[in-house]
Chimera marker file (.cmm) of the C-alpha trace (Angstrom):
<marker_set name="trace">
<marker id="1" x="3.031" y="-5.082" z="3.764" r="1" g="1" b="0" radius="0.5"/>
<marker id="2" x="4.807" y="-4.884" z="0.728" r="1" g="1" b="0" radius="0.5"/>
<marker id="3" x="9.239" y="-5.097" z="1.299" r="1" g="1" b="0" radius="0.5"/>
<marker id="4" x="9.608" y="-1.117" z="2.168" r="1" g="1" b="0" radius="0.5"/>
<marker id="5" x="13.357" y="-1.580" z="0.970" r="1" g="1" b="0" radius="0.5"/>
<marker id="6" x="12.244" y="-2.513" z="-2.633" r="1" g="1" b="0" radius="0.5"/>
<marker id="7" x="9.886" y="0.670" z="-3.211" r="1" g="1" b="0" radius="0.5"/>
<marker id="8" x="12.558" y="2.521" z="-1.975" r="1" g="1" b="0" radius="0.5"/>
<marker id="9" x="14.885" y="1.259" z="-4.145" r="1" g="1" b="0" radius="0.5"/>
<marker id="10" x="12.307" y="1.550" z="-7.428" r="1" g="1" b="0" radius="0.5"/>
<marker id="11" x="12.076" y="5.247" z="-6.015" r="1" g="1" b="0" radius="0.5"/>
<marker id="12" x="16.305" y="5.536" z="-6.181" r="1" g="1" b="0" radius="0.5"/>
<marker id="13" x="16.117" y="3.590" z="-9.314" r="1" g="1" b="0" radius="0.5"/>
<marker id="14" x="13.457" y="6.176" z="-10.974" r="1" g="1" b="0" radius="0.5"/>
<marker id="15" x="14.574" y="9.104" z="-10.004" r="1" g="1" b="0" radius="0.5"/>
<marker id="16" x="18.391" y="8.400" z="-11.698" r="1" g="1" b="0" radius="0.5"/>
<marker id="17" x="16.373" y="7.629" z="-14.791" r="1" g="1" b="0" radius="0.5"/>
<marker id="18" x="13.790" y="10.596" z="-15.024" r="1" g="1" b="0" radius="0.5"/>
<marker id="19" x="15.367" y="13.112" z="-17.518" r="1" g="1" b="0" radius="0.5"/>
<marker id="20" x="12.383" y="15.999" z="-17.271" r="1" g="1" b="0" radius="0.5"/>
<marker id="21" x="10.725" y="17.535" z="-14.413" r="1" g="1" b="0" radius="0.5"/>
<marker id="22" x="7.623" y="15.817" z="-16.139" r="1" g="1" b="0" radius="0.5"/>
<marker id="23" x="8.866" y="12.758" z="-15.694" r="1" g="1" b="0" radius="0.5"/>
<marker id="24" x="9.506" y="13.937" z="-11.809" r="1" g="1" b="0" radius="0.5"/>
<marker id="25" x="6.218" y="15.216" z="-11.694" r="1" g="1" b="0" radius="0.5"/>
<marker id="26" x="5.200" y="11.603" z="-12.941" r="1" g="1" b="0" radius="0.5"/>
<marker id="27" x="6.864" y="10.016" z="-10.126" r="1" g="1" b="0" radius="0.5"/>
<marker id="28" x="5.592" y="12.217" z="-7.472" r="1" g="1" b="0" radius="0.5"/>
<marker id="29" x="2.290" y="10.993" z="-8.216" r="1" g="1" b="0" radius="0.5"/>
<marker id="30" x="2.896" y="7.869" z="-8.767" r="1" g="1" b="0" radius="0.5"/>
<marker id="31" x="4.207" y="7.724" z="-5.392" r="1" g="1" b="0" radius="0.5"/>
<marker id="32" x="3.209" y="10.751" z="-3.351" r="1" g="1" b="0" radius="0.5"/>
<marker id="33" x="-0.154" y="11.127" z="-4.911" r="1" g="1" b="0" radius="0.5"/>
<marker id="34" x="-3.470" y="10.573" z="-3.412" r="1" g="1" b="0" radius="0.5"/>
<marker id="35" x="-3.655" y="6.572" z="-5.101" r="1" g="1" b="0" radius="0.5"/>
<marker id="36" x="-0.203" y="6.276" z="-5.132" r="1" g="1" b="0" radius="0.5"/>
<marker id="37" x="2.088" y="3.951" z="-3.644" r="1" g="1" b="0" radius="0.5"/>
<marker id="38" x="2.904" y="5.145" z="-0.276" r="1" g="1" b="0" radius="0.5"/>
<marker id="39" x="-1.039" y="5.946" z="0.054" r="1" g="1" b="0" radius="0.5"/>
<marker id="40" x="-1.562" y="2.099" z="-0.728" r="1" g="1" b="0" radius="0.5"/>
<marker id="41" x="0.773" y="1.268" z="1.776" r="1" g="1" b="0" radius="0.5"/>
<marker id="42" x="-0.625" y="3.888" z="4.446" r="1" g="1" b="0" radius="0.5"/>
<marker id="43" x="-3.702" y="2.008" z="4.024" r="1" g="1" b="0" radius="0.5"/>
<marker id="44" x="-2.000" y="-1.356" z="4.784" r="1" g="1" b="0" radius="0.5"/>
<marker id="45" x="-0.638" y="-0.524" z="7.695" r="1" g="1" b="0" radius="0.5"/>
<marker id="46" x="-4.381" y="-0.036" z="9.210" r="1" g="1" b="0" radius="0.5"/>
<marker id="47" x="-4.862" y="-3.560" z="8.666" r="1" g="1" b="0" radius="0.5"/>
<marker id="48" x="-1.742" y="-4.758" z="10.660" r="1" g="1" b="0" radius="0.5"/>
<marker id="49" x="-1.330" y="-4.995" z="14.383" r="1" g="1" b="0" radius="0.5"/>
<marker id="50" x="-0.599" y="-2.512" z="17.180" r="1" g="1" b="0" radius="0.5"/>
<marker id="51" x="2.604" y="-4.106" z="17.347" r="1" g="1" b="0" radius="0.5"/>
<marker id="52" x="3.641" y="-4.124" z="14.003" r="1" g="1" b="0" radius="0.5"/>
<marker id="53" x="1.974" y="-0.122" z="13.419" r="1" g="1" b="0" radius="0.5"/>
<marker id="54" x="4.470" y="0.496" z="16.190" r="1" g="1" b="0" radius="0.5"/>
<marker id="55" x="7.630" y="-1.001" z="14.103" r="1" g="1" b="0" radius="0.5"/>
<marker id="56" x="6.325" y="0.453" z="10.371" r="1" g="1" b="0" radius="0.5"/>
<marker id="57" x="4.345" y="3.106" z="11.149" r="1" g="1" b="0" radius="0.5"/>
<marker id="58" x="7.394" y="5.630" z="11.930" r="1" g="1" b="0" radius="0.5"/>
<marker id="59" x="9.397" y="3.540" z="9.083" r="1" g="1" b="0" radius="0.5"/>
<marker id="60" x="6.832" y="4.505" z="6.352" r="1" g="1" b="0" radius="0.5"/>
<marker id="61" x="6.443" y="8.020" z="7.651" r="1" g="1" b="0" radius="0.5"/>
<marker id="62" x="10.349" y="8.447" z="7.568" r="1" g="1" b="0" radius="0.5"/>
<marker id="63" x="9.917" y="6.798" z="3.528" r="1" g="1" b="0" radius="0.5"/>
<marker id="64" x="7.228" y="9.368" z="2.589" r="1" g="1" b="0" radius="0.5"/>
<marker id="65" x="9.022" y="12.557" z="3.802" r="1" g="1" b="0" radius="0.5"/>
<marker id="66" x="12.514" y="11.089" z="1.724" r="1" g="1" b="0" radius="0.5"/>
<marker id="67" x="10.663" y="10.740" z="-1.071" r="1" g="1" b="0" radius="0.5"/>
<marker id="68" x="9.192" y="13.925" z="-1.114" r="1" g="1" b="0" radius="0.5"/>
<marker id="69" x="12.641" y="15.514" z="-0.391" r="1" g="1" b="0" radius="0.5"/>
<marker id="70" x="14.438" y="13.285" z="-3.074" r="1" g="1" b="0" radius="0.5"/>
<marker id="71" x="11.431" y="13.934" z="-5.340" r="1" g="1" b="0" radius="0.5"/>
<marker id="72" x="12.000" y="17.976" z="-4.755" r="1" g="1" b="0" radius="0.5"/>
<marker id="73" x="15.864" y="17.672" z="-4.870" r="1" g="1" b="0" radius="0.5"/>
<marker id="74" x="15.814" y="16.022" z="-8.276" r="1" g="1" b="0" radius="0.5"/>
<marker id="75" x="13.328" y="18.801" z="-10.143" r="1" g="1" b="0" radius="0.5"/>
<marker id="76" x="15.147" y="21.444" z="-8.529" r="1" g="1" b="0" radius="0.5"/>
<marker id="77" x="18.496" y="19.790" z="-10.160" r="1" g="1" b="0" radius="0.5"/>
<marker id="78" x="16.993" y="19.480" z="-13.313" r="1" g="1" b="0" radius="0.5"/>
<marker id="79" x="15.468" y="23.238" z="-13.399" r="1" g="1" b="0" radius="0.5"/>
<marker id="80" x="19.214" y="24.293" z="-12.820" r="1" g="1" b="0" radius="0.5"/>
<marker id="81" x="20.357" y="22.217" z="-15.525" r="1" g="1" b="0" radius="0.5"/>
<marker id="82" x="17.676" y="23.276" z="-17.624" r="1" g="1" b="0" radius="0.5"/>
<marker id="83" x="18.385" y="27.323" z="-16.156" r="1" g="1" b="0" radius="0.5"/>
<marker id="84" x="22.007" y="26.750" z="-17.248" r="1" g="1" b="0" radius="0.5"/>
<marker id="85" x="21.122" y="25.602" z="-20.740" r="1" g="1" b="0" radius="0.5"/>
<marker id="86" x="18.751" y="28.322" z="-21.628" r="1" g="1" b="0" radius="0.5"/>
<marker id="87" x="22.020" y="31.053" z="-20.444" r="1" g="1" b="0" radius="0.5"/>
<marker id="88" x="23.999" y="28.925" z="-22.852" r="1" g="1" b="0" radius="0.5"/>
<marker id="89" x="21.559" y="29.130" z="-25.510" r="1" g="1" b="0" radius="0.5"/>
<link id1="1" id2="2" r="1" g="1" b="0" radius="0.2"/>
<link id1="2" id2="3" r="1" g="1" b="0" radius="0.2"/>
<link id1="3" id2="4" r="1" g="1" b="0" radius="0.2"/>
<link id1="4" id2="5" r="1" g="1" b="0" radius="0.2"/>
<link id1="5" id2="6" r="1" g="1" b="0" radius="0.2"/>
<link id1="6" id2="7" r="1" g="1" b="0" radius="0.2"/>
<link id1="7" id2="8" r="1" g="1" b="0" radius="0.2"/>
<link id1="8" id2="9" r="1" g="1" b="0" radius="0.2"/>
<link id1="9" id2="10" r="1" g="1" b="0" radius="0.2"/>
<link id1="10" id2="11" r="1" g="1" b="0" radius="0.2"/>
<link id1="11" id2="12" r="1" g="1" b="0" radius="0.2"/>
<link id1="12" id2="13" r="1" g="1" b="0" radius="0.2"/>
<link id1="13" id2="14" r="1" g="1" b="0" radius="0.2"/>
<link id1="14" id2="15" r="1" g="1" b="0" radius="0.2"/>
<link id1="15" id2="16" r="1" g="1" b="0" radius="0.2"/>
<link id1="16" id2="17" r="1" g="1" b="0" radius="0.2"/>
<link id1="17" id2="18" r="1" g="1" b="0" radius="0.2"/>
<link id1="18" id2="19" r="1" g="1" b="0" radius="0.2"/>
<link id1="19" id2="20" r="1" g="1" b="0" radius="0.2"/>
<link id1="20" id2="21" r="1" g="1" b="0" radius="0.2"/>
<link id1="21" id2="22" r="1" g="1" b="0" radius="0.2"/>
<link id1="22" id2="23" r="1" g="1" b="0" radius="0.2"/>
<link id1="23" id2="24" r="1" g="1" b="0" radius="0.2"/>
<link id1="24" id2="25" r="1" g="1" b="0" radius="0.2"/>
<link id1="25" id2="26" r="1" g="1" b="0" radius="0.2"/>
<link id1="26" id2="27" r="1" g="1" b="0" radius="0.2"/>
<link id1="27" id2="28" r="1" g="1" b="0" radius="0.2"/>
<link id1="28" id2="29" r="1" g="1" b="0" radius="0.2"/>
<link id1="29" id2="30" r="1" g="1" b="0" radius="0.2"/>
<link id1="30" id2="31" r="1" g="1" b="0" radius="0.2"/>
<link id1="31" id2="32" r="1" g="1" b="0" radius="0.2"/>
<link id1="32" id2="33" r="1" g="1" b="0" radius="0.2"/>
<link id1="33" id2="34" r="1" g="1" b="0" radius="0.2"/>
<link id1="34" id2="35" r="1" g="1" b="0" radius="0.2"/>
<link id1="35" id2="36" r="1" g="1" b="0" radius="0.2"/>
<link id1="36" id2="37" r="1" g="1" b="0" radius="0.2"/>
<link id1="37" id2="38" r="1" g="1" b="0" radius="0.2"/>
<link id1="38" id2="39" r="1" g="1" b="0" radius="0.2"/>
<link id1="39" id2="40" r="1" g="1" b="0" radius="0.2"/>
<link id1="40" id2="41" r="1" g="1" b="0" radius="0.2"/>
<link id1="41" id2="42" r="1" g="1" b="0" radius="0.2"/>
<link id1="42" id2="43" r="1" g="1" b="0" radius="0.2"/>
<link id1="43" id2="44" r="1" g="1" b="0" radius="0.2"/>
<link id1="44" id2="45" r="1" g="1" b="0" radius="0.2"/>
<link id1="45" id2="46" r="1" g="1" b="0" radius="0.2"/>
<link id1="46" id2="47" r="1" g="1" b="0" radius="0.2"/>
<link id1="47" id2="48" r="1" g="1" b="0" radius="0.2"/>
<link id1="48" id2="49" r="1" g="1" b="0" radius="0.2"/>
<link id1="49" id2="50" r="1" g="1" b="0" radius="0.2"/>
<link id1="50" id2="51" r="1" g="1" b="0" radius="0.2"/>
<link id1="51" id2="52" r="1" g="1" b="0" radius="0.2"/>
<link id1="52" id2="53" r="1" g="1" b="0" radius="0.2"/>
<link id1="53" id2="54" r="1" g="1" b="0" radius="0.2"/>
<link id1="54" id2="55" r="1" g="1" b="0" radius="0.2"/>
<link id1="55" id2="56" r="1" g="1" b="0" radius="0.2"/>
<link id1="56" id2="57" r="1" g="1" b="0" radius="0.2"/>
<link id1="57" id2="58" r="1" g="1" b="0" radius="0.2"/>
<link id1="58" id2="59" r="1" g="1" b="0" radius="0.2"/>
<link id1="59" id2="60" r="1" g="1" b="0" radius="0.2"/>
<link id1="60" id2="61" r="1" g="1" b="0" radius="0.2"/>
<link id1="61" id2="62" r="1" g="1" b="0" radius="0.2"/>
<link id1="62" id2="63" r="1" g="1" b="0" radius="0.2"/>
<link id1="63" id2="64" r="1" g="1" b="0" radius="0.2"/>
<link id1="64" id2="65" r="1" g="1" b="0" radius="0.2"/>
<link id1="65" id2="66" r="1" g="1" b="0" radius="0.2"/>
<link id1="66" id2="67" r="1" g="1" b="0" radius="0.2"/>
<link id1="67" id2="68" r="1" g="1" b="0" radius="0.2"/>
<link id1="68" id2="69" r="1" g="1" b="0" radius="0.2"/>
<link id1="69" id2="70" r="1" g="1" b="0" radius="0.2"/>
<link id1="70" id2="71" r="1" g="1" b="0" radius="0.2"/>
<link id1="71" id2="72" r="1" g="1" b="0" radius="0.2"/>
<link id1="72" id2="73" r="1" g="1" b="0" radius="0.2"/>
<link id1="73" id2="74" r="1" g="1" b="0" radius="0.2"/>
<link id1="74" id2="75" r="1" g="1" b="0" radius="0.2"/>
<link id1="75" id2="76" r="1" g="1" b="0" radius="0.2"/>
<link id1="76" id2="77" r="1" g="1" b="0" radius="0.2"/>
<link id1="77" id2="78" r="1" g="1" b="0" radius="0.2"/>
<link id1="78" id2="79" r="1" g="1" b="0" radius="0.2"/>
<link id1="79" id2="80" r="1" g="1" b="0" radius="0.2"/>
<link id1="80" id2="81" r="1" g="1" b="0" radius="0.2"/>
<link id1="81" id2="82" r="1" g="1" b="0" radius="0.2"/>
<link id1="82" id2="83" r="1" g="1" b="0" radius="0.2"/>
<link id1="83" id2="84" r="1" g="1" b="0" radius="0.2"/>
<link id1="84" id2="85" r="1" g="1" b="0" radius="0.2"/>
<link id1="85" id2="86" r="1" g="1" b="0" radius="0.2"/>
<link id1="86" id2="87" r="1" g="1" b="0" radius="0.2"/>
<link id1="87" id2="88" r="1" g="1" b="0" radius="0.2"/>
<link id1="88" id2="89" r="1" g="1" b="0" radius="0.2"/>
</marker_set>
């Protein structure tokens, strides 16, 4: 299975960079989505041992439900950035 601490790091890395909710939006499917990332390591983890589901199983479940919360955190930041702007404006 690919190093878990890498992707989540790419995620951290991606997220900092992503100016636009499209680019969120982007992310989210690039890891959240139905091919994505986290889907290609779900399917991975079928291949692996009872042993080793044990150990990563629970690991990669805790990864998808912070990226989904880091993923929703960051477009809600930038639609109150974006809110703020427009009152500005």
């Amino acid at each position: 299975m690919k190093n878990l601490a890498q992707i989540r790091q790419n995620l951290h890395d991606q997220l900092q960079q992503a100016q636009t909710p499209k680019q969120v939006e982007a992310l989210r499917i690039a890891f959240l989505g139905r091919s994505g990332i986290i889907a290609d390591l779900m399917t991975e983890l079928k291949q692996l041992s009872v042993e080793e589901k044990r150990v990563l199983g629970p690991e990669l479940n805790q990864f998808k439900q912070e990226a989904h919360d880091l993923i929703e955190h960051k477009l809600a930041q930038l639609e109150q950035t974006e809110h703020h702007q427009a009152l500005e404006a």
